[in-house]
C-alpha positions in Angstrom: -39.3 18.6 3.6 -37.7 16.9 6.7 -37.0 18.1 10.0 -35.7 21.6 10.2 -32.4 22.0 11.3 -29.9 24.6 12.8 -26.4 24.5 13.7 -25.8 23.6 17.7 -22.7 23.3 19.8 -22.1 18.9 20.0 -23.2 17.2 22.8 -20.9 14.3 23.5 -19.8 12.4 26.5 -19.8 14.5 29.9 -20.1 17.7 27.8 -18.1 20.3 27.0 -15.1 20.9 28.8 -14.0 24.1 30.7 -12.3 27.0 28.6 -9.1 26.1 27.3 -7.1 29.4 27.3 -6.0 30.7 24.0 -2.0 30.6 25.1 -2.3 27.0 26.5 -4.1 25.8 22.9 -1.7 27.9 20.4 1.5 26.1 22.7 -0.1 23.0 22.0 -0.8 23.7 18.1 2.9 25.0 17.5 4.0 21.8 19.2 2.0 19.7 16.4 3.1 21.6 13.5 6.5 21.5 14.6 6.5 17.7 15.3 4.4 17.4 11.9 6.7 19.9 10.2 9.9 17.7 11.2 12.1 15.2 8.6 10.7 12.1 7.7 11.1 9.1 10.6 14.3 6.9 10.2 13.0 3.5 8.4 11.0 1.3 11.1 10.4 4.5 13.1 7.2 5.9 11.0 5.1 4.1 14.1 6.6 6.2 16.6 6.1 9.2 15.2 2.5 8.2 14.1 1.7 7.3 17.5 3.3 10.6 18.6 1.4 13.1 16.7 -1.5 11.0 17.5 -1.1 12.1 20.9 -1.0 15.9 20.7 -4.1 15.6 18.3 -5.7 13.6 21.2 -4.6 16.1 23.9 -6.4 18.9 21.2 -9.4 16.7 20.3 -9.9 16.3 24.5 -9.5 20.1 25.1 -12.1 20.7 22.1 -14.8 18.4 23.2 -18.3 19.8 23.3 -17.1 22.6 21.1 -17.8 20.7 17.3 -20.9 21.6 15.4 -23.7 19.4 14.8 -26.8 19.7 13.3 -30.4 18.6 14.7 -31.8 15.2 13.6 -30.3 12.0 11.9 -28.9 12.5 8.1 -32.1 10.7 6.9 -34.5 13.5 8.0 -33.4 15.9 5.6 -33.1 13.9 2.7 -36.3 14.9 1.3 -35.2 18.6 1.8 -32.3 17.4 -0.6 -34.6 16.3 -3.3 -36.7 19.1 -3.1 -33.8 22.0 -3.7 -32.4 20.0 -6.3 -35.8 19.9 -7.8 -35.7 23.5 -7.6 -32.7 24.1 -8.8 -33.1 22.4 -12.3 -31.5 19.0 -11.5 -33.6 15.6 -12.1 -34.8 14.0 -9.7 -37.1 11.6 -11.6 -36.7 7.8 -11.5 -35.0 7.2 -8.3 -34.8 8.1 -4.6 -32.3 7.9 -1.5 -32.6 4.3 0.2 -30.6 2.4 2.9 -29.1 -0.7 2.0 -27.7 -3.2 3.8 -24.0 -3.3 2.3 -23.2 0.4 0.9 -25.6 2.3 4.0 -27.6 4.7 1.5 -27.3 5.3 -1.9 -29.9 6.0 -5.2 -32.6 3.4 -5.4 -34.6 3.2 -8.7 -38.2 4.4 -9.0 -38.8 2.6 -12.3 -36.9 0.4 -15.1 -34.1 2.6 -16.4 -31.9 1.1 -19.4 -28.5 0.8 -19.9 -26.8 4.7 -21.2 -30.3 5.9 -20.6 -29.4 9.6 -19.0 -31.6 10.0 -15.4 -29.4 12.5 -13.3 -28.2 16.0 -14.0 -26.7 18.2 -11.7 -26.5 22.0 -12.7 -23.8 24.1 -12.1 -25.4 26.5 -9.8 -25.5 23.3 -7.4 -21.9 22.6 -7.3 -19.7 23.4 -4.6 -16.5 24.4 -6.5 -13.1 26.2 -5.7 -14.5 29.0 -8.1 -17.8 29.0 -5.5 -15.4 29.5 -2.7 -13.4 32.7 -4.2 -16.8 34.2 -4.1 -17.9 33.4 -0.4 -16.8 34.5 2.8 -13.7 32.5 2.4 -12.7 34.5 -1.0 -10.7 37.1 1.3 -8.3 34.8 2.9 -8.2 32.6 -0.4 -6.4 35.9 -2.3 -4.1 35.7 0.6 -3.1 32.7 1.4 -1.0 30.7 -1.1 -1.9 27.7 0.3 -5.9 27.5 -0.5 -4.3 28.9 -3.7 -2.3 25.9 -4.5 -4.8 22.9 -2.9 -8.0 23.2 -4.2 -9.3 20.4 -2.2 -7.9 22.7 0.9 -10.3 25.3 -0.2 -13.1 22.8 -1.2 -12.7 22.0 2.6 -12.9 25.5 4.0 -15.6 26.4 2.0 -17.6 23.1 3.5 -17.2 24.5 6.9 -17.9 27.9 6.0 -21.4 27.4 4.9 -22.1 24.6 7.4 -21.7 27.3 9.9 -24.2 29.6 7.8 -27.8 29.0 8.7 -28.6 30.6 4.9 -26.7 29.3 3.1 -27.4 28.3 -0.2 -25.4 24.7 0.2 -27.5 23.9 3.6 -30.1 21.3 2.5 -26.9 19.2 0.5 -24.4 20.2 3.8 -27.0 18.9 6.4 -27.2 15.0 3.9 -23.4 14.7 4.4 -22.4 11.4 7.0 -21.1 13.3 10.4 -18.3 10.8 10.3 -16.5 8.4 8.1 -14.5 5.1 7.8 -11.4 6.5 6.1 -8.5 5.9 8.6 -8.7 9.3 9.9 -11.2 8.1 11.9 -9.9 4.8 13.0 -8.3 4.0 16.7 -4.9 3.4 16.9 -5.5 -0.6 17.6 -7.2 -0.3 14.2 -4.7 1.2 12.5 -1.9 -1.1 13.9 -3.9 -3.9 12.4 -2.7 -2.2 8.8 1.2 -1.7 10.2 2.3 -4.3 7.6 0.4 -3.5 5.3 2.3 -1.8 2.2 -0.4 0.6 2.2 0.5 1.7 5.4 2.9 4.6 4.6 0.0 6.1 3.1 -2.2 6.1 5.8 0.5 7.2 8.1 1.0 10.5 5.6 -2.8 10.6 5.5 -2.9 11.6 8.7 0.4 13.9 9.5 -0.4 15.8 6.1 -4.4 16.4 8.1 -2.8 17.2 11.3 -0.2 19.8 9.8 -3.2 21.4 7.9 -5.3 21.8 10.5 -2.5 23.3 12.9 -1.1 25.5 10.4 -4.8 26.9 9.4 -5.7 27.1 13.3 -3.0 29.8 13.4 -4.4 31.4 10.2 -7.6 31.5 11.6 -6.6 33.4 15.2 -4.3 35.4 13.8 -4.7 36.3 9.9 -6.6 39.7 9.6 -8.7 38.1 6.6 -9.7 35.4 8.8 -11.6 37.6 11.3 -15.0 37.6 9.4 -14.6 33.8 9.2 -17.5 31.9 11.2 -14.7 29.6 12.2 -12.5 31.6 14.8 -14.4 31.2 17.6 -15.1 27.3 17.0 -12.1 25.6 14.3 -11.8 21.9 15.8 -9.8 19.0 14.6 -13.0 16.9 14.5 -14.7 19.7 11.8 -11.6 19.7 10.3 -11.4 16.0 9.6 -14.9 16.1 8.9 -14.5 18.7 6.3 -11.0 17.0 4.5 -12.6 13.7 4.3 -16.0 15.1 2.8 -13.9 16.3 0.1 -11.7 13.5 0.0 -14.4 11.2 -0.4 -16.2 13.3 -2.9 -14.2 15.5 -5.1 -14.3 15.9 -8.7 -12.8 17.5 -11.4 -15.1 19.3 -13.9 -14.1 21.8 -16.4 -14.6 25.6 -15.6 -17.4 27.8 -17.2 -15.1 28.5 -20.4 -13.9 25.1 -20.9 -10.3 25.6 -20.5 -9.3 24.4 -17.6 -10.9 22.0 -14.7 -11.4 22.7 -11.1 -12.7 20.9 -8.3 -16.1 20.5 -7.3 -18.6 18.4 -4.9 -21.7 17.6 -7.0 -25.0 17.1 -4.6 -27.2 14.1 -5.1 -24.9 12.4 -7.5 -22.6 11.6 -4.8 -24.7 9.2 -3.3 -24.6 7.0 -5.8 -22.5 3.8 -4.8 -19.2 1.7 -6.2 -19.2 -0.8 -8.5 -17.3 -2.7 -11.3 -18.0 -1.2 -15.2 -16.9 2.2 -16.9 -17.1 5.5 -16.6 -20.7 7.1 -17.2 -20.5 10.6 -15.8 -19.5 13.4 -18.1 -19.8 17.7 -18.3 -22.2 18.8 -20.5 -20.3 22.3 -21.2 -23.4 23.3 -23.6 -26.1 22.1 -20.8 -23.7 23.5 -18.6 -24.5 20.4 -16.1 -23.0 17.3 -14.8 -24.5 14.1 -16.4 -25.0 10.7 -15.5 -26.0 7.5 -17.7 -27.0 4.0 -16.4 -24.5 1.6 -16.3 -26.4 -1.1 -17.1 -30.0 -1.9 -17.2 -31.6 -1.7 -13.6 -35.4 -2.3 -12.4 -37.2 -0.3 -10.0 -36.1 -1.1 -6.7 -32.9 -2.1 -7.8 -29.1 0.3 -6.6 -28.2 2.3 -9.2 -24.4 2.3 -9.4 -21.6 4.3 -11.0 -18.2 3.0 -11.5 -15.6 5.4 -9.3 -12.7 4.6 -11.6 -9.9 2.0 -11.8 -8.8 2.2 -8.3 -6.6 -0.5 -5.3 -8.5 -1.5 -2.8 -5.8 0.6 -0.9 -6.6 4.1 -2.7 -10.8 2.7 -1.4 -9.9 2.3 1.8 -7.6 4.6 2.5 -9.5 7.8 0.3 -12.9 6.5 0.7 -13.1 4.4 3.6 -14.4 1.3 1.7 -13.0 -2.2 0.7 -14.8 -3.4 -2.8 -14.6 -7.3 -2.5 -13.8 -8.5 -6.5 -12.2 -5.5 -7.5 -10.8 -6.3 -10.8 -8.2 -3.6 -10.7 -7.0 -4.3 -7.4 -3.1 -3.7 -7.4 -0.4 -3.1 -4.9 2.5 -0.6 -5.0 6.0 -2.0 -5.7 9.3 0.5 -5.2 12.2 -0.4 -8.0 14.9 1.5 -9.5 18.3 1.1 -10.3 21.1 1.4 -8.1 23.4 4.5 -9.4 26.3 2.1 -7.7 25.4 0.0 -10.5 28.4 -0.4 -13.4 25.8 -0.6 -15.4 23.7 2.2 -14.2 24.2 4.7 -16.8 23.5 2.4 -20.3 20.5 1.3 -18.2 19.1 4.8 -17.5 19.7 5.6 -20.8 17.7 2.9 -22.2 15.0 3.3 -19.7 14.9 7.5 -20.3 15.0 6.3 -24.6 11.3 4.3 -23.3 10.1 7.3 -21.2 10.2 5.2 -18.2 12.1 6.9 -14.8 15.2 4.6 -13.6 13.4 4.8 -10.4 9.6 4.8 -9.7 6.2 2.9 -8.1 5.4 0.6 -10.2 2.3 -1.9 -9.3 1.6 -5.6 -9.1 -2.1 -6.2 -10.2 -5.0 -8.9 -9.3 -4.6 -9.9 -12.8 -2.8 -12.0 -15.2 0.1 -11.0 -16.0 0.2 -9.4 -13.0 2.3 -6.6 -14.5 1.7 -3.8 -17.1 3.7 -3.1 -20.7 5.8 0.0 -18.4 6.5 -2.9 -15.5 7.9 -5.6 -18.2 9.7 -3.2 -19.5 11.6 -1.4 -16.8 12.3 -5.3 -15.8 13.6 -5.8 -18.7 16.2 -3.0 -18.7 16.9 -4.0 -15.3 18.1 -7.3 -15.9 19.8 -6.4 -19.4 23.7 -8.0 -20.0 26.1 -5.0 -21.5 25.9 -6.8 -24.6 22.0 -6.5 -24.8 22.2 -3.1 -23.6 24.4 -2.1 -26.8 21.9 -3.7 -28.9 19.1 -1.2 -27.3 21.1 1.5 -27.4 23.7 1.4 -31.0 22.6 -2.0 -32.3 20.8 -1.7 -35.6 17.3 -1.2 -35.5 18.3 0.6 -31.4 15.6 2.6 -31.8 12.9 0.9 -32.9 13.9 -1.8 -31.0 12.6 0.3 -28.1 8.8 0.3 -28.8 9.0 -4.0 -28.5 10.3 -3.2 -24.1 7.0 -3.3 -23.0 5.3 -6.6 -25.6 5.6 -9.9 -24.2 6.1 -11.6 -27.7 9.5 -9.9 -28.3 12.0 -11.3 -25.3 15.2 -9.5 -25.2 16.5 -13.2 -24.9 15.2 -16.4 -23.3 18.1 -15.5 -20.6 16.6 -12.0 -19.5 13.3 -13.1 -19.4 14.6 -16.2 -16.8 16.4 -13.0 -14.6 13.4 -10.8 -14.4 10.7 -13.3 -13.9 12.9 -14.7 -11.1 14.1 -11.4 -9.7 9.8 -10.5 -9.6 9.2 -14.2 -8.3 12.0 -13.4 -5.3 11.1 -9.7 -4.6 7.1 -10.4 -4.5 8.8 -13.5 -1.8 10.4 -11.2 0.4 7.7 -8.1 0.5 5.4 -11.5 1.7 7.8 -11.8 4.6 7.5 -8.7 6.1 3.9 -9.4 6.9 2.9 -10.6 10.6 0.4 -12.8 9.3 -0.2 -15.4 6.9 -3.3 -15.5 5.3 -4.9 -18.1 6.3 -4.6 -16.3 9.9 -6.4 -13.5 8.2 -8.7 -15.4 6.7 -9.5 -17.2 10.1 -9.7 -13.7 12.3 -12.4 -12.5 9.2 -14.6 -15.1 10.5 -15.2 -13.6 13.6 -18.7 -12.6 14.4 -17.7 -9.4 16.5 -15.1 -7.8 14.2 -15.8 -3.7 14.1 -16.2 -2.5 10.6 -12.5 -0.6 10.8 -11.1 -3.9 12.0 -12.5 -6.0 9.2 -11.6 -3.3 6.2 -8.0 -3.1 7.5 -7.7 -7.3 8.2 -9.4 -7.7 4.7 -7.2 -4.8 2.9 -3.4 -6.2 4.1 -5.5 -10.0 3.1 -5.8 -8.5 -0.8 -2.4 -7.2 -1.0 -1.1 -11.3 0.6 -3.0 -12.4 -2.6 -1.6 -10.5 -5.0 2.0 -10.8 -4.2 1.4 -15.0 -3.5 0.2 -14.9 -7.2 3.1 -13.0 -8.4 5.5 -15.7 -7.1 3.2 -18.0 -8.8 2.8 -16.1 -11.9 6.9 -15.9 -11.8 7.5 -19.1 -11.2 5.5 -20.4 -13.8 6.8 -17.7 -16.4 10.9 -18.6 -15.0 9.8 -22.7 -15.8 8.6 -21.6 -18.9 11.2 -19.5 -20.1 14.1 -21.4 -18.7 12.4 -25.1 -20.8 12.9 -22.2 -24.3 16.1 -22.0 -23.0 17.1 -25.6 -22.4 15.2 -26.6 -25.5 17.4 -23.9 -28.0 14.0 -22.2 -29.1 14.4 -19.4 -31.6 13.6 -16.1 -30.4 10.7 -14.8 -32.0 12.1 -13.0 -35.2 11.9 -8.6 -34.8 10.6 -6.6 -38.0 11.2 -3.1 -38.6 7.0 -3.7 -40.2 6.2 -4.9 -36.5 6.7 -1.0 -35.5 3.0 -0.3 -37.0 1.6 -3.4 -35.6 2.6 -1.7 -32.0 1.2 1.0 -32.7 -2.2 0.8 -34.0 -2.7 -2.0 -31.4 -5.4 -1.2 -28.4 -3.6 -3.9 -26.4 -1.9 -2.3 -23.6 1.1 -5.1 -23.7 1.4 -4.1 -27.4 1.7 0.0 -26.7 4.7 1.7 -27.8 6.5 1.8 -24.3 7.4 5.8 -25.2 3.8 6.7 -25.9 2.1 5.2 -23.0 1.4 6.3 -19.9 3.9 5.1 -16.8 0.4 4.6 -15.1 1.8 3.3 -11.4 4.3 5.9 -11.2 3.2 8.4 -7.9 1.8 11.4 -9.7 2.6 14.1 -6.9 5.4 16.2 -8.4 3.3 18.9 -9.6 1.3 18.8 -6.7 4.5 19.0 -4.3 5.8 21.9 -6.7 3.0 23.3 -6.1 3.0 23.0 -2.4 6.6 23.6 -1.8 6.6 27.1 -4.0 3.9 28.4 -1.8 5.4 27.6 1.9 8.7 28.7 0.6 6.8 32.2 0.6 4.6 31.5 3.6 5.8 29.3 6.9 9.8 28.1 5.8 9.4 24.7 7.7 5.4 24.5 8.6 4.6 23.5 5.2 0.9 22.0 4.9 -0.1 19.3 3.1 -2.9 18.2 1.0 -5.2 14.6 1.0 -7.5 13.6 -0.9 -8.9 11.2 -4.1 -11.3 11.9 -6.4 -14.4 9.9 -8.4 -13.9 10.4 -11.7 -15.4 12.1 -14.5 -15.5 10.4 -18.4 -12.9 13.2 -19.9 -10.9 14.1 -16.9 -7.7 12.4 -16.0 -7.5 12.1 -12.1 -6.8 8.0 -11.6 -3.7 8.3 -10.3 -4.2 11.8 -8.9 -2.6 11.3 -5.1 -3.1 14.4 -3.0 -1.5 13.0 -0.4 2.2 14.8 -0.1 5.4 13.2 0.9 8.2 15.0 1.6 11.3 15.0 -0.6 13.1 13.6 2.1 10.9 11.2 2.7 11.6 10.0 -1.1 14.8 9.8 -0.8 15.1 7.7 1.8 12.4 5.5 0.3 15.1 5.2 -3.0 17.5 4.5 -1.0 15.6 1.5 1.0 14.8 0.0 -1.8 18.1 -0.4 -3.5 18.5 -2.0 -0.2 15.7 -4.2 -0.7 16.2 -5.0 -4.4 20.3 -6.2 -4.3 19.0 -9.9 -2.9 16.8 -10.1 -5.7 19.0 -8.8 -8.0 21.8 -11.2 -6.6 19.3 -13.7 -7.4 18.2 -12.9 -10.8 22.1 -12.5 -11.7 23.0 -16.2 -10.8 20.8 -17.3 -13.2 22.8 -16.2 -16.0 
């Protein structure tokens, strides 16, 4: 059954400190959720203030050492206390066991040849950790108070974590005790580490990553003294940053969306046991058995005793790994970066072109992404290019020409140009953008490949180095994959090709096709657009209600279920202000390009 365990105060370093008094710690926590709480940095500035709320966590983390919870023995001793409850508990645990590997650390090992779709693990429901678990704990008090648990399920998720950590009965214990005591998601990284991501475009992320965790935990610290709910809390005498990053990045790097009890709606949920099971390439095999009333997992492929059994997490960036899961997967075939375009409302043109664009259900301003792949952008990017680089006379044609309508579901296929012209501006305009978001990198990559070959690299150091590498790559083969499409389409041009010849009968070829560059532009999903509006609706309609200016923010990804739609699911807030600066940067950033793309006509 493995060692037994019991909560104990952490030993670290020279120990715990002397008392910190209450006054001094509250000062210091109003300080952070002010400084967290403030406008979004001036562009170029988002390193000060990173380094700045650094600090006062630091100053916090320094007053709290000694006082962070631990439990007795290494995670591996109570491993076989895992398989046992879960063995009690109704789940399987036939055919496989936890092992160390050399790579991933641990994961599920198998016991015997399992084939391809055969089903080996179920998880009941009565072993998942879920919001509607943490209603009906010690937390549920303060959760029917508190509009933020309310809104940020993962919030609660996290609460709930350290709730029954701190419970030597509880139920959870034998799954709470396998849990890593730390992770390699950049909360956890040094600052040296981090500022080896600083021109990374993922970087804004991790800088929100950790302001949104820092406002959390010093808005809930003044929950926790002085909420009257929170008094029966095992947290108030013992609520540290530490167990609070420790708690948002358990969730983070394990939450799921599963359907509630009646099937109507999902919630989140950790789900023991299954969660140990490693990335890689493939599809979706985990589903919700609502008749079973269970979680259940299918092989991947055919694996023989002794061999990893893996799962496929979903279609995520190396970037969303990294930052949500503390992981880089080397050939990840849906590696992609984040690209910011819209169209200047200075634009003459602005208005036919939103139009067009709001005809295709595609925003005139949004993330986009530029993937591993070729072509290295989706039927929604083409499009949107397309309208951006549209003459007035071919924006007439999409919006009163005959056939305007129709005409709308071809935006997004690659066999119907607008005209040999447009598709010369926006493979050049992609070709010169991808360029210049190259240039704002401090390295090349041959530097970075170079510095990767060093023996005494940390792990944070070689994630981050190989992360801002993958993002190099993509954007150097967008310039390649635009230059080559520009050559191409500019010799059509030169040689007086005919453009290939639109049918009204072409309409239901769109349509029935599975090809994502043949979908109807209106019915598909703008899958790189940043998915946080309801999220930041959410958010914003309960601090309006509960601290006007300390609003607290959630983090967070999630692996995902077969039925369940949480790919693009970002957790992580940005302010509004923080948006509209961003717009306005980038139709900054884009009038070169455009420039560009407009002296080719």
């Amino acid at each position: 059954m493995g060692k037994k365990s019991r909560v104990k105060t952490q030993k670290s370093g020279g120990g715990a400190t002397s008392a910190v008094s209450p006054k001094d710690m509250m000062n210091i926590i109003s300080e952070l959720l002010q400084k967290c709480s403030s406008p979004a940095p001036a562009p170029g500035k988002e390193w000060e203030e990173y380094v700045q709320i650094r600090s006062l966590v630091e100053r916090i983390r320094k007053k709290q050492k000694g006082l962070s919870v631990i439990f007795d023995g290494t995670r591996e001793d109570f491993f076989p206390e895992l398989m046992a409850w879960a063995a009690e508990n109704g789940a399987s645990t036939e055919g496989f066991e936890i092992a160390n590997f050399p790579e991933e650390g641990f994961g599920l090992k198998a016991t015997r040849d399992i084939k391809a779709e055969e089903l080996f693990l179920w998880i009941p429901r009565n072993m998942l950790m879920t919001v509607e678990s943490a209603k009906n704990s010690v937390l549920g008090l303060l959760y029917s108070q508190d509009r933020i648990l309310q809104a940020m399920g993962n919030i609660a998720l996290a609460f709930h974590l350290l709730c029954e950590r701190a419970d030597p009965n509880s139920f959870w214990l034998p799954y709470i005790k396998t849990l890593p005591s730390e992770y390699d998601t950049p909360l956890y990284f040094e600052e040296e580490e981090v500022h080896y991501l600083q021109s990374a475009q993922a970087i804004n992320d991790v800088y929100s990553q950790y302001k949104n965790t820092a406002r959390q935990y010093a808005y809930f610290y003044k929950v926790i003294q002085t909420h009257p709910n929170a008094s029966k809390l095992p947290l108030k005498d013992a609520f540290t940053f530490d167990d609070y990053r420790w708690a948002v990045s358990s969730v983070m790097t394990r939450q799921n969306q599963i359907p509630t009890e009646d099937g109507n709606r999902v919630t989140l949920a950790l789900i023991p046991l299954w969660d140990m099971c490693n990335h890689t390439n493939g599809l979706i095999t985990t589903g919700y058995n609502l008749e079973d009333d269970r979680c259940e997992c299918v092989a991947l492929q055919d694996y023989k005793a002794d061999e990893q059994i893996y799962i496929f997490y979903g279609t995520r960036s190396n970037a969303e790994f990294v930052i949500h899961n503390g992981f880089f997967f080397d050939n990840n075939s849906h590696d992609r970066v984040k690209i910011k375009l819209g169209v200047s409302k200075s634009e003459r043109l602005y208005a036919m072109k939103a139009e067009v664009l709001a005809r295709a259900g595609i925003p005139s301003s949004s993330i986009f992404a530029l993937h591993c792949s070729e072509p290295p952008i989706s039927a929604q990017l083409l499009a949107f290019l397309r309208v951006f680089c549209m003459s007035e006379d071919e924006l007439k044609e999409y919006l009163v020409g005959e056939h305007a309508i129709d005409k709308i579901f071809t935006l997004g296929n690659a066999e119907f140009p607008v005209s040999w012209d447009n598709e010369i501006k926006l493979w050049t305009f992609l070709e010169t953008r991808a360029a210049l978001l190259l240039k704002t990198y401090k390295t090349t990559s041959e530097a970075d490949r170079s510095l990767l070959e060093k023996p005494d690299l940390s792990f944070h150091f070689k994630i981050a180095i190989k992360l801002r590498l993958a993002e190099k790559e993509i954007l150097e083969k967008a310039v390649a994959s635009g230059q080559a499409k520009r050559e191409y389409f500019q010799k059509k041009l030169e040689e007086g090709a005919p453009l290939p010849k639109y049918e009204e009968s072409n309409i239901s070829m769109l349509e029935n096709s599975v090809s994502d560059s043949k979908l109807p532009i209106i019915l598909g999903k703008l899958e790189e657009a940043d998915e946080t509006g309801e999220q930041e609706l959410k958010m914003t309609e309960a601090l309006s209600e509960v601290n006007a200016g300390g609003d607290v923010l959630v983090n967070g990804d999630s692996k995902q279920l077969s039925g369940t739609n949480t790919e693009n699911e970002e957790t992580l807030h940005r302010e509004e202000n923080a948006k509209t600066d961003d717009a306005k940067e980038n139709v900054e950033e884009i009038t070169e390009c455009n420039k560009v793309a407009e002296g080719q006509s």
